[in-house]
N, C-alpha and C positions, 0 to 999 in steps of 0.2 A: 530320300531313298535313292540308292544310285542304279541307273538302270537296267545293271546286271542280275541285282536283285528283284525288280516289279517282274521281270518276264525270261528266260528262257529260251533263247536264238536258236535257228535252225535255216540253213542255206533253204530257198523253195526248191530247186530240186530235192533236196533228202526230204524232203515235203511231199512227193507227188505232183510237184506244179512247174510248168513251164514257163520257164525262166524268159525266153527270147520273147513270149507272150506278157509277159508283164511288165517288163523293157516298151514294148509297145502300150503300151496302155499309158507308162507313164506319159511316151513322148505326146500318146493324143491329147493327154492332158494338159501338158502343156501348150501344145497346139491351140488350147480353146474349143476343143471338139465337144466336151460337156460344160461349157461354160464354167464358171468358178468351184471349182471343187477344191479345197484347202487342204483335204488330207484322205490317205484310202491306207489300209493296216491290214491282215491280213493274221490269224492266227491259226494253225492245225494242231491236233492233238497238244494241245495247252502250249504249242509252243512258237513265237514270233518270229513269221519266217516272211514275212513284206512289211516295210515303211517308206509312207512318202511323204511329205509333206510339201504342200504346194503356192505356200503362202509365205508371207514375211515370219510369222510367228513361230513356225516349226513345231518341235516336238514339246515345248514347253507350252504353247499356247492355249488359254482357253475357248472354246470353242461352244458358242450358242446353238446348240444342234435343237432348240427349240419345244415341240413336243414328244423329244426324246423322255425330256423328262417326266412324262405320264407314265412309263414303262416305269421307270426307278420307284415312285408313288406306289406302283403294285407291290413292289418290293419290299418297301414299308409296310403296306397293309398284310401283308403275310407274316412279317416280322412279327409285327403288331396281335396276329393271331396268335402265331405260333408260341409267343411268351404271356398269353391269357390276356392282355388287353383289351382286345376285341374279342366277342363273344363268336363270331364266325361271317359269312357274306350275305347271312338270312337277317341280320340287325338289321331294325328300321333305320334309316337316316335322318327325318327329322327326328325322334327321338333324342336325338345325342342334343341338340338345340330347341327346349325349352323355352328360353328367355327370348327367344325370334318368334314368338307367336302370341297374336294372331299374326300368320305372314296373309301377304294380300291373294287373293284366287283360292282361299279356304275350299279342299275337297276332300273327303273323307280315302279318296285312293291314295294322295300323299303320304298319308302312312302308313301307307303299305309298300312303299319305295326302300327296296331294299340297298345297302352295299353294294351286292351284285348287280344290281341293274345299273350303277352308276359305273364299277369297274369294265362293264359287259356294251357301255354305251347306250344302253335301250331302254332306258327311263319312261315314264310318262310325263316328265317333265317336256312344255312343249323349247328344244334346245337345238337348234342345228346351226352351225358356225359354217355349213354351205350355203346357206339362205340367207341372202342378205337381212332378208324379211323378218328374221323367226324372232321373237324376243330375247329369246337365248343366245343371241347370237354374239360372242365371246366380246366384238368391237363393243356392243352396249354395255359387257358389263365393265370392260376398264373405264367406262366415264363416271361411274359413281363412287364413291367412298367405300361401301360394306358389299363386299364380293359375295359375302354368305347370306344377305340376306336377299342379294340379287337373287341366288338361284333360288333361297328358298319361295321367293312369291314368282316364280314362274307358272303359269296354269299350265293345266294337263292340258296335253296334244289333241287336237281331232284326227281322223284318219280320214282323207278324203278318198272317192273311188280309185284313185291312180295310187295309192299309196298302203303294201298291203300291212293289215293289222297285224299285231304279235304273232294270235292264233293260225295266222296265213303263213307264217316265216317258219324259212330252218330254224330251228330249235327254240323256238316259238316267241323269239325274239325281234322286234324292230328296229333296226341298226341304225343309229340318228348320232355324228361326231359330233359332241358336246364337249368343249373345256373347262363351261360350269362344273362339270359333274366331278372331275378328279382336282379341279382349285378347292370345290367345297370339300375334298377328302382332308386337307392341310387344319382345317380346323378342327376337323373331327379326331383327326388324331390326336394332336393334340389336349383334346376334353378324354379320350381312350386311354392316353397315356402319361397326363400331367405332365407332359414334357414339350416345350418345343419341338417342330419338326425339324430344322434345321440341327438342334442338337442332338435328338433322337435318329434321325441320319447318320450325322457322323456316328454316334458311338454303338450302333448295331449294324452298318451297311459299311459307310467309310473307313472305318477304322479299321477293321478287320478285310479289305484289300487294300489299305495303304493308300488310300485316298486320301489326299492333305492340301490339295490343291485345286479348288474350286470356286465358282460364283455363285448363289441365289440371287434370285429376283423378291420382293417382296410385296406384299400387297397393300395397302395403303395402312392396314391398322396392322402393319407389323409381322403379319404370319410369311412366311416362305411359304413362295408359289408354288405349287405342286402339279398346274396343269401344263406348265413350260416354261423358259429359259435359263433354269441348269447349265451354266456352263460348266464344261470338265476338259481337261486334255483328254486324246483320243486314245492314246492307251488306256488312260480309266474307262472309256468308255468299253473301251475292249474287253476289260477287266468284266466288267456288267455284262457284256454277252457272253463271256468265258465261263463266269461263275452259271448261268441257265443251262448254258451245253453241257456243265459236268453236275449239275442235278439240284444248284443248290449249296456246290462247295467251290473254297476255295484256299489251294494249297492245303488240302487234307482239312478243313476247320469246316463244318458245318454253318451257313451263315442262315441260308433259308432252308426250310423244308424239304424235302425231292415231293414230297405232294402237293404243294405251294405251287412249285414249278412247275409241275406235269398240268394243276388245274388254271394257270394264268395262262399258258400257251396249248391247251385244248380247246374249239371250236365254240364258242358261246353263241354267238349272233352270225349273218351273214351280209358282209357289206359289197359284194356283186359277184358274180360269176368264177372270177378266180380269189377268190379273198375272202377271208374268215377275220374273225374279231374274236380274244380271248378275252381274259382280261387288261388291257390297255397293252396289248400284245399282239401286231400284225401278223396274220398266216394267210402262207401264201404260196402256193405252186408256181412254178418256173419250166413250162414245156421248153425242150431245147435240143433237136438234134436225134429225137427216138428218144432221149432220156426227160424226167423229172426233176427238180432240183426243188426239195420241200424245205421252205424255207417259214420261222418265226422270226420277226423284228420290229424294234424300238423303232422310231420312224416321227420324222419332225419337219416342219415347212422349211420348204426347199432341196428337200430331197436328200435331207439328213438322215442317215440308219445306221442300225447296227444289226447285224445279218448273219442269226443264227442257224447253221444247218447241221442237225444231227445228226444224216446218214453221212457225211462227210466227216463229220469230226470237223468243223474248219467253222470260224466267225471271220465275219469281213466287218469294216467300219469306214464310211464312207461318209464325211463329213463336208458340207458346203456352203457356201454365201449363195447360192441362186434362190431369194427369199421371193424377188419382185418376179422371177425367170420364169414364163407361161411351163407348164406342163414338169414342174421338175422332177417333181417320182420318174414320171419317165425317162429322165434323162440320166438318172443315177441309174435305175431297170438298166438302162442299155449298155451303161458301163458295165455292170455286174454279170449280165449276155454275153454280154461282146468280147468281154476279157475275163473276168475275177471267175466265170464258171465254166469257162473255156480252156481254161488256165490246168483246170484239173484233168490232169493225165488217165 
């Protein structure tokens, strides 16, 4: 597809955005000011008015943006909804796997473990991939063979005094990152929709933005990983935040829902002070200047996002190698500060 046709140019000035400021941005980049950042894009009212690429790869490249791709997974599971496969976010989830049971740590709450709670991150499954500790914790499940059967014998969580319960949280959820929880969604769709996920991808998400050029990861018995390393070029990725900004569509074609989209990027759980959890969907306020900058996004180790803001009309995509780089969120935050929301006039 030639790249006149994937997007729609537009000078950043007839944008709103200053130009001299994002001159600068590049050169910090180059500089080494935010350590390895490979590519930053820039889209306003659907149309491509900044690219940069900061690597050997360019604009062809694919690019591991990591647990970006949990967000694309949402995507699927709305799909999934919205064509009668899945029966809605209130489905039990062991249900869908019968033949995994008895799994180990038997309690009768596991089946009450909804979809939602896995898309929402707040399971009762004990899972947290900050803790080196926790059994859940993503490094123990790549060392075994059956990824689904990892999560399914995880035992329910305790809640110690420093740690508040459901009923104690905004919206009565306990916000615990887990990459069990959207890996084991790969299987389950696949049992929802008799299809591979990777081919059920492309021919309802891919296809219909011209997506043709990408990596999966796969998981030892074969399924496409759904909790992360998607690789995509970063214009597809743009493309993925493009399609949320405008409700759901893309190029006048309906791909997902506009309620799909309003309920993945609405507030489910609360994971600190400025930061909301939708469904595998970062929200996030951006104080700056007197002003706000409310921002939803896809978001992956290292400081990889894609950074959608609706009162702006405008997606950024900010793609990096800083995997091992202490603090990267913050270091792509301060590019997006510094320059990408300062940029707007």
């Amino acid at each position: 597809m030639a790249a006149e046709e994937e997007w729609n140019f537009a000078a950043p000035s007839a944008a709103g955005l200053d130009t001299q400021l994002l001159e600068a941005m590049g050169a910090a980049v180059r500089k080494g000011d935010f350590k390895q950042i490979t590519s930053i894009l820039i889209a306003r009212e659907g149309k491509l008015v900044y690219e940069a690429y900061f690597d050997a790869d360019g604009e062809a490249g694919l690019r591991n943006t990591r647990s970006v791709t949990k967000s694309v997974t949402d995507m699927l599971v709305g799909i999934a909804i919205d064509q009668g496969s899945l029966p809605g976010v209130a489905a039990p989830v062991f249900a869908f796997f019968p033949e995994k049971r008895p799994e180990r740590n038997p309690d009768p709450r596991k089946d009450k473990i909804t979809i939602e709670d896995l898309l929402s991150m707040s399971s009762l499954l004990e899972c947290d991939d900050q803790n080196q500790y926790s059994r859940g914790n993503e490094e123990s499940m790549y060392l075994i063979e059956d990824w689904t059967q990892f999560a399914l014998d995880l035992p329910i969580k305790g809640f110690p005094a420093w740690t508040p319960k459901p009923q104690d949280s905004p919206y009565g959820r306990s916000f615990s990152y887990c990459t069990a929880g959207p890996t084991l969604m790969g299987p389950l769709l696949e049992k929802a929709t008799g299809e591979k996920v990777d081919q059920f991808a492309q021919r309802t998400l891919f296809n219909p933005l011209g997506i043709s050029k990408l990596q999966w990861q796969y998981a030892p018995n074969g399924t496409a990983m759904t909790g992360g390393g998607l690789a995509l070029r970063s214009r597809d990725l743009l493309k993925l935040g493009q399609l949320y900004l405008d409700g759901g569509v893309w190029r006048g074609k309906r791909v997902v829902s506009a309620e799909w989209v309003r309920q993945s990027t609405a507030p489910h759980a609360r994971v600190d002070d400025s930061t909301d959890y939708g469904y595998w969907w970062w929200i996030k306020a951006f104080p700056q200047e007197g002003k706000t900058y409310r921002t939803v996004m896809m978001q992956g180790n290292g400081g990889n996002k894609v950074v959608v803001m609706p009162e702006q009309r405008m997606v950024a995509v900010v793609t990096t190698t800083n995997f091992q780089v202490r603090s990267a969120h913050a270091i792509t935050d301060k590019l997006l500060t510094d320059y990408v929301f300062k940029a707007l006039k």
